[in-house]
N, C-alpha and C positions, 0 to 999 in steps of 0.2 A: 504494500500500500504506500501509494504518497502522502505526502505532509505538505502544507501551505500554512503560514505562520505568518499572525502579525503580534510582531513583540514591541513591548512595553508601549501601548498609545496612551497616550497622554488625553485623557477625562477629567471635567470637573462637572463632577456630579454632587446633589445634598446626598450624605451620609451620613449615620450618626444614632447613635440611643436617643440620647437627648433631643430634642427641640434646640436648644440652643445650638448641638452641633450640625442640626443639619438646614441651620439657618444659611448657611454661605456657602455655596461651590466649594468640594474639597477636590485638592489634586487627588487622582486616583491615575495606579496604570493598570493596564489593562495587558495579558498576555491569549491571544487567541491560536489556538493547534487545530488545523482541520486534518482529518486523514479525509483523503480523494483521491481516486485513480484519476491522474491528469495526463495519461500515459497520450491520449487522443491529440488533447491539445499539447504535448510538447511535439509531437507528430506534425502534425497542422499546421500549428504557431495563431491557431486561434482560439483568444479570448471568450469567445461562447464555449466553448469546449472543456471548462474548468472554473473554478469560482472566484467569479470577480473580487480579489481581496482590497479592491480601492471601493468598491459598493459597498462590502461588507463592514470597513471601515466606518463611511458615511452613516450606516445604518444606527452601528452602535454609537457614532458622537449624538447621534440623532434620539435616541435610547432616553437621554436623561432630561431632555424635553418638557417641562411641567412636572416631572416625577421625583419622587424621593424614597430611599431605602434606608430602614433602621442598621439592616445589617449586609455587608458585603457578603456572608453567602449567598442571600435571596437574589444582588446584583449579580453573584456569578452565575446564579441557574439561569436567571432570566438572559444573559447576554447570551447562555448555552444555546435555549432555547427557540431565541433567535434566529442564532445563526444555523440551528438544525432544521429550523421550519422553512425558512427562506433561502436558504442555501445547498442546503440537503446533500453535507458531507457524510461519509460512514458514521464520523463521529466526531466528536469535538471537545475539546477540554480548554477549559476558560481558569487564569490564574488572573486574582486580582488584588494590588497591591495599596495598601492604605499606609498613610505616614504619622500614626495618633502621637507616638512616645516617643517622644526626645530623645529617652538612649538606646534607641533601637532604630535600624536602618530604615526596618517598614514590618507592617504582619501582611500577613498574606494568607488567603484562601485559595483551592482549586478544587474543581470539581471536571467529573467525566461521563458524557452523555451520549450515549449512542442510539442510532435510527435500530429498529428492529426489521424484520424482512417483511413487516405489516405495514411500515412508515412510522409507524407508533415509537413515542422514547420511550428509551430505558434507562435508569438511573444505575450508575454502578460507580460509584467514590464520592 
């Protein structure tokens, strides 16, 4: 299987337990892993043939829109989900990185969703 990857994009999204913290756009980054056979389109050399990862980009800055999440896993499933529904890689695994604590570099979630041979997800990490 192939892999298409967009690492660390750069989101500000609300985040936060509190009210207060999810008063203000927080930086967030964002790691997206698609597995895709793109064997066609490197064949080809076309773009329909494989998933558009500048769309899928768009999609997700486009994601935090009016919305707000207590907890970045909810954000990771929902970005999973996304990108399963509209993109319709094997599977996909979304890491997502928050910068709350000062002596720590960042915490981080990830999660792993795969299409089933119904189309239906499956949740597995």
């Amino acid at each position: 299987m192939s892999h298409i990857s967009i690492v660390d994009l750069e989101v500000h999204f609300h985040v936060g337990v509190p009210r207060a913290e999810r008063a203000q756009p927080q930086r967030l980054l964002v790691t997206v892993d698609m597995d895709f056979d793109f064997i066609a389109a490197a064949t080809t050399d076309r773009v329909a043939q494989t998933i558009d990862y500048f769309k899928v980009t768009q999609r997700i800055l486009k994601l935090g829109d009016g919305r707000s999440w207590k907890l970045i896993e909810k954000l990771a499933l929902d970005v999973a989900n996304l990108v399963l529904n509209e993109f319709a890689p094997a599977s996909v695994t979304v890491r997502v990185k928050k910068f709350p604590i000062p002596q720590a570099r960042y915490v981080a979630v990830s999660l792993t969703r795969h299409q089933t041979a119904a189309g239906k997800l499956k949740r597995l990490g």
